[in-house]
ZARO-693788 format. One line per 5 residues: number of its first residue (from 1); their letters; for each residue x, y, z of C-alpha. Coordinates in Angstrom, 3 decimals, decimal comma. Layout:
REM ZARO-693788
NUM = a = X Y Z; ...
This chain:
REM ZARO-693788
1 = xxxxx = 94,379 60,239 72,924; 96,077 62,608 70,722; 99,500 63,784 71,068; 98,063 67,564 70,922; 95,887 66,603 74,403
6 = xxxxx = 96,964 67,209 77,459; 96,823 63,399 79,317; 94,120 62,846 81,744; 94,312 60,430 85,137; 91,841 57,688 82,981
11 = xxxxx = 94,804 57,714 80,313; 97,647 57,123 83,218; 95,134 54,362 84,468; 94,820 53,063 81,312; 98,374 53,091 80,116
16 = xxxxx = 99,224 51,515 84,068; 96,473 48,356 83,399; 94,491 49,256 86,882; 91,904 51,957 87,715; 91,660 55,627 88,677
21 = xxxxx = 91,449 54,641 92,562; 94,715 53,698 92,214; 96,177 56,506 90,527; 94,764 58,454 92,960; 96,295 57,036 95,981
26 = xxxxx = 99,728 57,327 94,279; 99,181 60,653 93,794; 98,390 61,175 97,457; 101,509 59,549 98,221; 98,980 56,379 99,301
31 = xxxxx = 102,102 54,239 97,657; 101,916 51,983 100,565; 98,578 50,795 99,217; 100,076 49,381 95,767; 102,109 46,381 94,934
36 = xxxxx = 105,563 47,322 93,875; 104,584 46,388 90,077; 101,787 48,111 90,198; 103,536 51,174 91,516; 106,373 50,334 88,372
41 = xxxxx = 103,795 50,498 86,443; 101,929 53,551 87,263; 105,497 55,452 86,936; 106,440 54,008 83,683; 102,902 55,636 82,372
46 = xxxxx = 103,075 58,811 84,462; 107,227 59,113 82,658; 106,184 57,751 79,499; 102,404 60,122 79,048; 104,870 63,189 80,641
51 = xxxxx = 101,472 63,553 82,691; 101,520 66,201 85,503; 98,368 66,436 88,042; 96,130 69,554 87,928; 97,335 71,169 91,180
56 = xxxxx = 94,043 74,027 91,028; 91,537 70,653 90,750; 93,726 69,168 93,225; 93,809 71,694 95,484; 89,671 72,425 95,510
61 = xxxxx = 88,528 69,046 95,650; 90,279 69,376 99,474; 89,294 73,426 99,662; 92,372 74,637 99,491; 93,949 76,074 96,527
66 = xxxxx = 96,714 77,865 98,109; 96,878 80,637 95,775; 97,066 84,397 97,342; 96,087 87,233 94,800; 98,149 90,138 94,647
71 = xxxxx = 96,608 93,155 93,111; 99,256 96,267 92,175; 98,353 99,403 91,342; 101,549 100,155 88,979; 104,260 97,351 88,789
76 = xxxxx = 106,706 100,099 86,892; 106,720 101,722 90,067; 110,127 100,630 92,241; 108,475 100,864 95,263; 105,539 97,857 94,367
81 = xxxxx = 109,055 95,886 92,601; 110,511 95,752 95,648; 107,498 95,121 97,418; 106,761 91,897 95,672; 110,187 90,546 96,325
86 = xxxxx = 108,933 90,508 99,929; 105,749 88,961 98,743; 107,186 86,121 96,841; 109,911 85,427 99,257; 106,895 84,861 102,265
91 = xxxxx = 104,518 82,968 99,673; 107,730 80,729 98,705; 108,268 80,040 102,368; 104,788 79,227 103,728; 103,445 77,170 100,850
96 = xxxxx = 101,659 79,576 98,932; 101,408 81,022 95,223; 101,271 84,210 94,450; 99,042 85,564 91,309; 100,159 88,649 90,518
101 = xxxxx = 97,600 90,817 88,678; 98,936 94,546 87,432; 96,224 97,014 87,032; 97,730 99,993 85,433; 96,243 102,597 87,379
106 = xxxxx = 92,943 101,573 85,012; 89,468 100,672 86,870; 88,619 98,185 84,083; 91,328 96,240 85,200; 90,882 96,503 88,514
111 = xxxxx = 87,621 95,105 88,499; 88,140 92,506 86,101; 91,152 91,258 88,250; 89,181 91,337 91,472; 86,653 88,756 90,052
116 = xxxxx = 89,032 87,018 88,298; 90,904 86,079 91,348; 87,740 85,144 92,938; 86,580 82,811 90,511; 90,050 81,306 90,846
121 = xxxxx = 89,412 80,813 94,571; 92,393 82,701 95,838; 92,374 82,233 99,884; 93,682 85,547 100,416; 94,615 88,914 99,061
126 = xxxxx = 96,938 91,338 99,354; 96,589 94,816 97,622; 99,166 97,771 96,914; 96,169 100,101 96,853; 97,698 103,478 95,985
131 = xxxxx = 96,783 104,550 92,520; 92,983 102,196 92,877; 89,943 104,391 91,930; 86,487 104,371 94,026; 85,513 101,654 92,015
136 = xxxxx = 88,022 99,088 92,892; 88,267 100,516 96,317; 84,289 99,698 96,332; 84,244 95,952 95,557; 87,097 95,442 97,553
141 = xxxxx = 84,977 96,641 100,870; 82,342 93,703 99,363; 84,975 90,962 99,056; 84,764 88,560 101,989; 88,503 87,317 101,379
146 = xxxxx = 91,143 87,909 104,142; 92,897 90,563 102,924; 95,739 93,320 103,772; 96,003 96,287 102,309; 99,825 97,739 101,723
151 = xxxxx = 100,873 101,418 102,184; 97,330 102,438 101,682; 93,967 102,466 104,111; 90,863 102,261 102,679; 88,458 105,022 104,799
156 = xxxxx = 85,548 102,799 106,501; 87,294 99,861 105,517; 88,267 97,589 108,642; 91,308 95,789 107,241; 94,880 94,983 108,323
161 = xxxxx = 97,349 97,302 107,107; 100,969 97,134 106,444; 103,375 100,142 105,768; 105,558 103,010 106,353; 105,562 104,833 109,938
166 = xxxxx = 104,940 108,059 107,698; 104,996 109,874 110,435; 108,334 109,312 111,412; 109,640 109,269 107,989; 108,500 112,525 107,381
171 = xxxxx = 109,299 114,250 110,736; 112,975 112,601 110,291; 113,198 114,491 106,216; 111,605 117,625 107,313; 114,644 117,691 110,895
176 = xxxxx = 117,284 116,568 107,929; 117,024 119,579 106,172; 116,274 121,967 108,749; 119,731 120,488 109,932; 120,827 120,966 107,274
181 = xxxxx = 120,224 124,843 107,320; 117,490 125,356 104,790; 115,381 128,070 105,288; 112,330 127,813 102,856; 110,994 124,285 101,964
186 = xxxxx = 108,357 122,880 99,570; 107,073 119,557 99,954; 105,650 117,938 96,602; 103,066 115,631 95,959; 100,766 114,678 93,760
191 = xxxxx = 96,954 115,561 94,311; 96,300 114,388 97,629; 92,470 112,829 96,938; 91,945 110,133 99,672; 95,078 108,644 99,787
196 = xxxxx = 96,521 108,815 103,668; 100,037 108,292 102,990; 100,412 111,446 100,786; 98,335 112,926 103,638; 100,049 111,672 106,749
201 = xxxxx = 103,322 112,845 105,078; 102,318 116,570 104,497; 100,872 116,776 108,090; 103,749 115,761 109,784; 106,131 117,859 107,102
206 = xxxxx = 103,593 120,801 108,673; 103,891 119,772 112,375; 107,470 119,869 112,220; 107,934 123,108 110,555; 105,625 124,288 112,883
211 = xxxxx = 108,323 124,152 115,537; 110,510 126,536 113,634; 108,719 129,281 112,691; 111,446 130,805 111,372; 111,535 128,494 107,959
216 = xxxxx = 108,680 129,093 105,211; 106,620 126,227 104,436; 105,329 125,625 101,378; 103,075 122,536 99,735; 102,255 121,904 95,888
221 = xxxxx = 99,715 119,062 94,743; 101,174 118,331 91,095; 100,156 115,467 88,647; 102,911 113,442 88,135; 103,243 114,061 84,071
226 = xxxxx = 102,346 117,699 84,117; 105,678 118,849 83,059; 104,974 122,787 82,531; 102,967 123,035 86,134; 105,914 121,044 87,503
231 = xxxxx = 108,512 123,586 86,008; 106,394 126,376 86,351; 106,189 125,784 90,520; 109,433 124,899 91,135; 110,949 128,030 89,117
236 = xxxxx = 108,823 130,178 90,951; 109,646 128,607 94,377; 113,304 129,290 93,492; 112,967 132,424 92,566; 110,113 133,442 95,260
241 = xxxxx = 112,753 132,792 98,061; 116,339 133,991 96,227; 118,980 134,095 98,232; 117,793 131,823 100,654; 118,976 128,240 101,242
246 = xxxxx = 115,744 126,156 99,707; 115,323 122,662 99,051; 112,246 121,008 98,254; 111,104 117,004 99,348; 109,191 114,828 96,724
251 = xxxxx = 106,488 112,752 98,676; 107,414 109,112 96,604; 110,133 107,518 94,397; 107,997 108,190 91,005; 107,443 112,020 91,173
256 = xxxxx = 111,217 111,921 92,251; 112,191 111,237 89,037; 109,552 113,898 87,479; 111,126 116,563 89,933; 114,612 115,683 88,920
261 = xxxxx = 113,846 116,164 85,179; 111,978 119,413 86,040; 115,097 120,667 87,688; 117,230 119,626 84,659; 114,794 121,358 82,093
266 = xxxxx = 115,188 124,656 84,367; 118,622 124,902 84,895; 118,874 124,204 88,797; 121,126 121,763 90,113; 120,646 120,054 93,207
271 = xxxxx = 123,499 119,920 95,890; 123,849 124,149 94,928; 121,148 125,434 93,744; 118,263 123,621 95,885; 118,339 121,064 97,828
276 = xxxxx = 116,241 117,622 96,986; 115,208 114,796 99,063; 113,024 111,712 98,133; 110,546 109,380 99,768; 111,510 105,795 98,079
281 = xxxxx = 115,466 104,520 97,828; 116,156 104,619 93,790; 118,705 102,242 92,282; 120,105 105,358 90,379; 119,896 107,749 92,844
286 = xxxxx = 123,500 108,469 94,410; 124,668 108,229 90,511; 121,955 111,476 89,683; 124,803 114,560 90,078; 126,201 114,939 93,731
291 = xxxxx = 123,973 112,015 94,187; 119,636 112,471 95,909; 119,013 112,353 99,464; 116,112 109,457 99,793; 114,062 108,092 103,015
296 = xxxxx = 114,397 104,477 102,427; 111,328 102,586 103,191; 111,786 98,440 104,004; 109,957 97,586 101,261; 110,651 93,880 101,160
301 = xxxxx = 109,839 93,572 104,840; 106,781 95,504 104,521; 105,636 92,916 101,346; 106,790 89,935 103,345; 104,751 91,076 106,853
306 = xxxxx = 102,094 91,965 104,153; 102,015 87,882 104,086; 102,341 86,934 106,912; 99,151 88,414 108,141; 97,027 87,232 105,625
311 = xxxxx = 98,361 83,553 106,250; 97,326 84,032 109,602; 93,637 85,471 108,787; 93,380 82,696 105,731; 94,295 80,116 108,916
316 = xxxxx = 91,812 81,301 111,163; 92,974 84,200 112,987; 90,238 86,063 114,545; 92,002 88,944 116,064; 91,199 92,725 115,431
321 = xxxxx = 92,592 94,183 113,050; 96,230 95,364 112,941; 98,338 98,204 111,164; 101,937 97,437 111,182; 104,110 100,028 110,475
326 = xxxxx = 107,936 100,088 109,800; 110,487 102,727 110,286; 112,538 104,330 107,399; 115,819 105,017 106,835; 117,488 108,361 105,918
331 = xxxxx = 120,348 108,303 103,351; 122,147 111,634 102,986; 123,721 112,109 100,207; 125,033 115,657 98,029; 121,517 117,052 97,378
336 = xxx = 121,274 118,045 101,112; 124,658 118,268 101,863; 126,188 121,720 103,113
């Protein structure tokens, strides 16, 4: 063998003086089979050969490889970071791997990463679908794989589904600021398309305004690097309602950080000029100014629950499907403050 190849169980056998049956059932932890000098021998080879088992062959020669793909839309996003803490945490704990595949909001790469994972023979999947084009969406409706979706649903897709009560977040913001005394409000989001949280969010921003007639209301779809249409809207939202008490509420942690810089480039503080309040906790979020008012979402719980259910569909679980939702947190900070 050269010293460049990786050693193989025939070379352990070899280097032991007894045959691959052997090597085999001390890999199984069999040991009770061998003689003691055969098992000395069989670890002086394994030590000496620095050989370490294939766990994937391993693992499919019993059908099991214990592997659970994980499919992200945008890993620079905070939200999917904090996400796969959860996830790595609950695959730690229950005997699982997690394969972490990043798709960059780019279809290619979605679809290469869904058959990838397949032809590793992952037992499960879990997907942070938010970003994923048709096309992804598509072949994940064809995968036969247990699989839960986080954050996101997938329309005429039966799957299990683990997120935000966006509902309640949202109703909770929307109460904050009204609270809070601020009598015209514009909820931001990028374009809407397909993707229910974005939609649940508005709707229940819409409900609850709909109680007070006596705030204005306002919604703008914005792409999350279109500086000028950002600064454009929110200059004329300030300036549409002057002399009023405004704020306006970004629908996720990413165009947070868009609608801060906006502000910046126009000359509006939050805290005094307009108020500001996030979906998504950010690490430098009570440093920004007076500090940003976020709804915190429980992002590692949601990522470890995300899991947990697919452990239980990869062991047999025959149930209907679920959604499990979670309940976010409000943290008040300057940029709603009186």
């Amino acid at each position: 063998m050269s010293k460049s190849a990786r050693p193989t169980i025939s070379d352990v056998a070899k280097a032991a003086k007894t045959g691959k049956t052997s090597i085999s059932r001390y890999l199984n932890g069999e040991k009770h089979l061998l003689s003691d000098a055969l098992l000395a021998r069989i670890e002086q080879a394994i030590a000496e050969l620095d050989y370490r088992p294939s766990l994937m062959a391993r693992g499919l020669k019993h059908g099991r490889t214990r592997l659970i793909g994980l499919i992200i839309a945008d890993i620079t996003n905070p939200y999917s970071v904090n996400v796969l803490s959860g996830i790595e945490a609950a695959c730690r704990e229950k005997g699982f791997t997690p394969l972490v595949c990043n798709t960059n909001n780019e279809v290619d790469q979605e679809l290469h990463y869904l058959d990838l994972l397949r032809s590793y023979q992952v037992e499960g999947i879990v997907v942070n679908a938010v970003g994923m084009r048709e096309e992804g969406l598509n072949r994940l409706q064809q995968s036969s794989l247990p699989m839960v979706l986080i954050d996101r649903k997938i329309p005429e897709f039966a799957c299990d589904v683990v997120g935000l009560d966006n509902t309640q977040a949202a109703t909770t913001a929307t109460e904050h600021l009204i609270e809070q005394g601020f009598e015209a409000i514009l909820f931001m989001s990028e374009p809407l398309g397909m993707v229910n949280t974005r939609r649940d969010r508005l709707s229940a921003f819409r409900a609850t305004l709909a109680r007070y007639p006596g705030v204005i209301a306002e919604n703008a779809e914005i792409p999350l690097h279109e500086a000028d249409q950002m600064d454009n809207t929110l200059r004329q939202f300030h300036t549409r309602h002057r002399g009023m008490r405004k704020a306006v509420i970004s629908a996720n942690g990413a165009l947070t950080l868009q609608v801060a810089r906006a502000l910046k480039r126009i000359g509006l503080n939050w805290g005094s000029d307009i108020g500001l309040l996030g979906f998504d906790e950010l690490e430098w979020a009570e440093l920004a100014g007076v500090g940003i008012t976020t709804l915190k979402q429980p992002t590692w719980q949601i990522g470890y629950a995300a899991v947990e259910q697919v452990v239980r569909r990869i062991e047999g679980m025959t149930d209907t499907v679920r959604e499990q939702v979670f309940s976010g947190e409000l943290i008040v900070r300057g940029s709603t403050s009186r």
